[in-house]
N, C-alpha and C positions, 0 to 999 in steps of 0.2 A: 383321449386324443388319438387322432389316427396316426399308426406308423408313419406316414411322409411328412406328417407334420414335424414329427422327431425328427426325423431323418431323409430330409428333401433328398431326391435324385440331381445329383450336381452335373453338371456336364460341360467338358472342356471343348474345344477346338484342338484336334485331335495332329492337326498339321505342326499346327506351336508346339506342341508336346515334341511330337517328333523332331520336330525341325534340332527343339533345346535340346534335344538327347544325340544329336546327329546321326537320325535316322530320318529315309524317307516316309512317308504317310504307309507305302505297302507295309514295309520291315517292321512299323511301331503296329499297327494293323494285326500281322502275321505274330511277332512276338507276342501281344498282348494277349491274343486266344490262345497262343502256349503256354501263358503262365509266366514266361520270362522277362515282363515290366513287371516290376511288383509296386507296389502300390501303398499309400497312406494316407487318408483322411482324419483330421482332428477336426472339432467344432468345438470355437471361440467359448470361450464365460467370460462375466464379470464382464469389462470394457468393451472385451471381444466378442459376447455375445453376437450372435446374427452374422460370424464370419466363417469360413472355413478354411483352410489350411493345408492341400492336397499334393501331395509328393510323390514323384515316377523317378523310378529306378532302374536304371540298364547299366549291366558292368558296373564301371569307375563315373558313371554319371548320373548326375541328378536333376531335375526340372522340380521348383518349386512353386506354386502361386498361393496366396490368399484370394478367395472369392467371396462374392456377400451370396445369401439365400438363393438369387435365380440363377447363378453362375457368373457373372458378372466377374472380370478378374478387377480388382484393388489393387494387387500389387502382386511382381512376378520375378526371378529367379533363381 
């Protein structure tokens, strides 16, 4: 099975991200190539299967969403 099939490239709307972390689109942008969002992806089993689970981190704040396979958000905060 090919690599992306394990492991789709997920991809958020990158404004929302920033917006829930109270930064503008540059700052999430400019942090995010520094290393300074950090980041966390889980993928579902069982029930959850076909979901994923992706978490941003700056400071004292956190942005979370569930998304299905194409990026789709399911559910968010």
């Amino acid at each position: 099975m090919p690599e992306s099939a394990i492991h789709p490239m997920i991809e958020v709307d990158a404004h929302l991200v920033a917006r829930a972390l109270g930064l503008t689109s540059a700052e999430f942008q400019t942090l995010m190539r520094a290393g300074r969002v950090r980041t966390l992806s889980e993928r579902g089993v069982g029930t959850d299967a076909g979901l994923y689970r992706l978490s941003f981190y700056h400071g004292k704040r956190r942005f979370r969403c569930v998304t299905d396979a194409t990026g789709n958000i399911v559910q968010s905060g």
